[in-house]
C-alpha positions as CSV (number, residue, x, y, z in Angstrom):
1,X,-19.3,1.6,-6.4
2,X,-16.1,1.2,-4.7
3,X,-13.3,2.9,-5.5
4,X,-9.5,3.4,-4.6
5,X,-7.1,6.0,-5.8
6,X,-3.7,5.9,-5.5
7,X,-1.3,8.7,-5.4
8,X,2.3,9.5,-4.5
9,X,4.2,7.8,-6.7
10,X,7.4,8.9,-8.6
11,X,11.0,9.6,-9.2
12,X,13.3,9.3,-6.2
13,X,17.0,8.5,-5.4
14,X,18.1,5.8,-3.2
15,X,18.0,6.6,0.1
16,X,14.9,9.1,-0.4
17,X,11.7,8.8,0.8
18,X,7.8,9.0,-0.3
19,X,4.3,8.5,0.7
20,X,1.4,6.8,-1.0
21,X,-1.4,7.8,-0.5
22,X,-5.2,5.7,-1.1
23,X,-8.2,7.3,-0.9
24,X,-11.5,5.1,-0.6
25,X,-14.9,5.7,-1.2
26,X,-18.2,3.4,-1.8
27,X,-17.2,1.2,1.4
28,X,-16.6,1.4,5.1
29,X,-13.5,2.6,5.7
30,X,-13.4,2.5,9.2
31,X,-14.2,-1.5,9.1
32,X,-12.0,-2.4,5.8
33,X,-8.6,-3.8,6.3
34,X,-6.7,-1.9,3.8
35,X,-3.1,-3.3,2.2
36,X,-0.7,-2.3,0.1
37,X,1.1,-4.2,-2.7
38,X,3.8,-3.8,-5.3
39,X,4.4,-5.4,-8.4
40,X,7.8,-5.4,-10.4
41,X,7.9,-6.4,-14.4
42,X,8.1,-10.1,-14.3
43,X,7.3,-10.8,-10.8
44,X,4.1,-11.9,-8.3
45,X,2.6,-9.2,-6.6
46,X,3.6,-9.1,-3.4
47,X,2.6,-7.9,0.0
48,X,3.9,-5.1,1.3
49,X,1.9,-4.1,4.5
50,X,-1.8,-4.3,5.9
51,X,-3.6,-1.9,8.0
52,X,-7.3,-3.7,9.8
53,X,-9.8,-2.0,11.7
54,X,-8.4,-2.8,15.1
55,X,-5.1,-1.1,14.4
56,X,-3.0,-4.5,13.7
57,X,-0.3,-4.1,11.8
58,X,1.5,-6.3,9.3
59,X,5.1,-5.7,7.2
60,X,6.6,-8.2,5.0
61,X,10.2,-8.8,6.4
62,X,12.0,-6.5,3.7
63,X,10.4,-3.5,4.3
64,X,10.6,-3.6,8.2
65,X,12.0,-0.2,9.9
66,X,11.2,1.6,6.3
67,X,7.9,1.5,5.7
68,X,4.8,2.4,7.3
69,X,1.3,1.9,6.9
70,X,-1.0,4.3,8.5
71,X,-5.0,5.4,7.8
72,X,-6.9,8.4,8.3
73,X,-10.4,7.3,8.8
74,X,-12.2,10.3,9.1
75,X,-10.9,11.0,5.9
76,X,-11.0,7.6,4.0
77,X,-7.8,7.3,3.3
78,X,-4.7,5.0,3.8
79,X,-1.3,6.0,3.6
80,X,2.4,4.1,3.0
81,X,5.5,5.8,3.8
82,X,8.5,4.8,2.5
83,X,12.0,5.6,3.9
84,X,15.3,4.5,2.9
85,X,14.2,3.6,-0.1
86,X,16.0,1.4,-2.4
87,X,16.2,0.3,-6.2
88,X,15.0,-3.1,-6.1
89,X,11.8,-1.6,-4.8
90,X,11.1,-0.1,-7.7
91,X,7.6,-1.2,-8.8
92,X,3.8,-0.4,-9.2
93,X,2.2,0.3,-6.2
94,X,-1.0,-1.2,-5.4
95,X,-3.9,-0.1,-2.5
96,X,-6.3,-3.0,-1.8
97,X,-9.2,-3.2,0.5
98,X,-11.5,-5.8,1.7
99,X,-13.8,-6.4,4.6
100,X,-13.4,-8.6,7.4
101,X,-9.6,-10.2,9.1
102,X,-6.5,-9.1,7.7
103,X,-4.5,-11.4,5.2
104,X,-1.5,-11.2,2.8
105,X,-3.4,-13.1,0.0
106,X,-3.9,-11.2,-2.8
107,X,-6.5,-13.0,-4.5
108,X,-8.5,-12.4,-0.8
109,X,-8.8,-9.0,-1.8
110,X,-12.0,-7.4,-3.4
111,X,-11.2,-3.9,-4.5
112,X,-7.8,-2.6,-5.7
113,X,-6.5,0.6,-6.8
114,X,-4.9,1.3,-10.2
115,X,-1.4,1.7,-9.2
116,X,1.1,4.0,-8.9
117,X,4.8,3.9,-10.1
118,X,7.3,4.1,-7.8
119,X,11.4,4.4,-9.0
120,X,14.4,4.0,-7.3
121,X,17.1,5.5,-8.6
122,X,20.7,4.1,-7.9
């Protein structure tokens, strides 16, 4: 049974910074492309950034030079660090995994996390 757990989330002022982290278990880590998402109340989930197993990289244009995606396979995790952070992103955080090539369609996902709040205060 796969599983991802999400953690990290919280309370922050604008300009401040925080990490997710997603720890994994029931799959391979080491071949999973792993992704993070957000979701804000009446919007699509979005993609933030995507991490495969050949160390490609992905950010969505508005979190370019702020965030960064990073994974620690020996530990089965995957992490998202947010700088400079803002209130419009303010949302629930998601980790998703699947295996095979990296993509920024949701619905190509197979396992996602439960979410964690994030809030940006002005």
């Amino acid at each position: 049974q796969v599983q991802l757990i999400e953690s990290g989330g919280g309370l922050v002022q604008a300009g401040g910074s925080l990490r997710l982290s997603c720890a994994a278990s029931g799959l391979t880590f080491i071949w999973s492309t792993m992704a993070w998402f957000r979701q804000a109340p009446g919007t699509e989930r979005e993609v933030l950034a995507i991490s495969d197993s050949g160390g490609y990289a992905y950010y969505v244009e508005s979190v370019k030079g702020r965030f960064t995606i990073s994974r620690a396979n020996a530990k089965n995790t995957a992490y998202l660090q947010m700088n400079s952070l803002k209130p419009e992103d303010t949302a629930v955080y998601y980790c998703a995994a699947r295996t095979g090539f990296s993509t920024a369609k949701n619905y190509e996902y197979d396992y996602w996390g439960q979410g964690t709040q994030v809030t940006v205060s002005s």
